[in-house]
N, C-alpha and C positions, 0 to 999 in steps of 0.2 A: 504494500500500500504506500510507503513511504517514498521507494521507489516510482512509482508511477509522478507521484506528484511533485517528484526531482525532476523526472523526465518533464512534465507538464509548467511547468514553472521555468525551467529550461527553453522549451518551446515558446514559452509568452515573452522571453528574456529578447531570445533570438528577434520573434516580428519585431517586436519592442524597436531593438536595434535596427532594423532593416528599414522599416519605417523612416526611421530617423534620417537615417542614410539617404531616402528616397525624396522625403522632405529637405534635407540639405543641397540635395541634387539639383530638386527643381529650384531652389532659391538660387544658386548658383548660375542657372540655365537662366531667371529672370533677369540677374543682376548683369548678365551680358549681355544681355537684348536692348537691356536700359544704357549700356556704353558701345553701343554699336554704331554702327554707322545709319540707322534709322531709331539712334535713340529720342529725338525729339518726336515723331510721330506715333512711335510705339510707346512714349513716357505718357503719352496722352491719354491713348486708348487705356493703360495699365491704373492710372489715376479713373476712369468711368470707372471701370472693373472695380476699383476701391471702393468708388461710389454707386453702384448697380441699384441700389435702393431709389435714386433720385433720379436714373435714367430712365427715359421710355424705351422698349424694344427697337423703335422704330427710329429712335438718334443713334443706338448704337448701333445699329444695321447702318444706317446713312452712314455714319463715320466711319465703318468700317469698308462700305463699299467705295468709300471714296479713294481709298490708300490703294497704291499701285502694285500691288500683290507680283508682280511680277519680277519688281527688283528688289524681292527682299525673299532672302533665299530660306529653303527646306527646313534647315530646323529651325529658324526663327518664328517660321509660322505652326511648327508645329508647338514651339514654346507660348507661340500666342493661345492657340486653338487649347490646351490645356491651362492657360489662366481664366481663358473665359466659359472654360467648362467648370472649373471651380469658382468662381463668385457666381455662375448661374446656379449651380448646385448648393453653394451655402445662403443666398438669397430663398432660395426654396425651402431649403430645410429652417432656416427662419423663418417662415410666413406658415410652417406646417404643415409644406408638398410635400409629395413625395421629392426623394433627388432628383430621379429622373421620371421621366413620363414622357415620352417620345406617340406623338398622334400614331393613330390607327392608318396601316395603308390608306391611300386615297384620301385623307385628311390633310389640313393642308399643315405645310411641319409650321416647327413650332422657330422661335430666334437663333436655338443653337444651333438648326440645321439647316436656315440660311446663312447664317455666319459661317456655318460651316462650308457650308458650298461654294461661297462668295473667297475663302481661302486657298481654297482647296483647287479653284477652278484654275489654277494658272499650274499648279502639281502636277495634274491630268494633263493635260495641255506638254507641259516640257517631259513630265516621268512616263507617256507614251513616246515622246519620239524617242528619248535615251534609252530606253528597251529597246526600240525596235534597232537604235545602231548598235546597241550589246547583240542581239540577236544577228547581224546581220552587218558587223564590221566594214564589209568594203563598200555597202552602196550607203549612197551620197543623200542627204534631205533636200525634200523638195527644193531649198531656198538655195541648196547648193547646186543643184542641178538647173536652176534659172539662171543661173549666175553665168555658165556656162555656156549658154545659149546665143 
């Protein structure tokens, strides 16, 4: 019995740490987003996310669609895409949501999953073509193949 709950306390010790670790990580990952080379536009956005209480959906959907996703590289946005998944998620769990609640197919989503797409749309966009030259080294993209012409 004694044993088990070595092991068990043990185990709690561990997430304990892990956690910790994981929460360091992510502060670390924010804290270069904020001295980056987009840190005036991303210090903006991270300040609503502070304030998500006093934001309407529909400002920060605007603000966010306005920023140009496209020079501001992979894991920045995915450092973004997880800060505003956490003050959406602790705004909720203060008002007594659920965390998450994502609409029913055919509904229409909700802010995290325009935001999300509104991120994401320019990932898609560059992380197909860079597959297709991993998959397929010697031919040329389109843009390169005009070029040529």
């Amino acid at each position: 019995m004694k044993r088990h709950k070595s092991e068990k306390n043990k185990k709690l010790a561990d997430d304990a740490r892990l956690l910790r670790w994981w929460r360091a990580w992510h502060r670390e990952q924010r804290d270069a987003v904020l001295v980056g080379p987009h840190a005036r536009t991303l210090g903006e956005l991270f300040r609503m996310f502070s304030a998500i209480e006093h934001v309407k959906p529909a400002q920060l959907i605007g603000f966010i669609g306005a920023i140009d996703w496209a020079a501001i590289d992979y894991q920045t946005r995915l450092t973004v895409l997880h800060e505003v998944n956490t003050a959406v998620t602790k705004l909720r769990e203060k008002r007594d949501f659920d965390p998450i609640d994502d609409p029913l197919p055919g509904m229409p989503p909700n802010a995290f999953q325009v935001i999300r797409e509104i991120v994401n749309q320019v990932s898609r966009t560059r992380g197909e073509a860079e597959a297709r030259q991993r998959l397929n080294p010697g031919s040329q993209t389109v843009a390169q193949e005009s070029s040529h012409e």
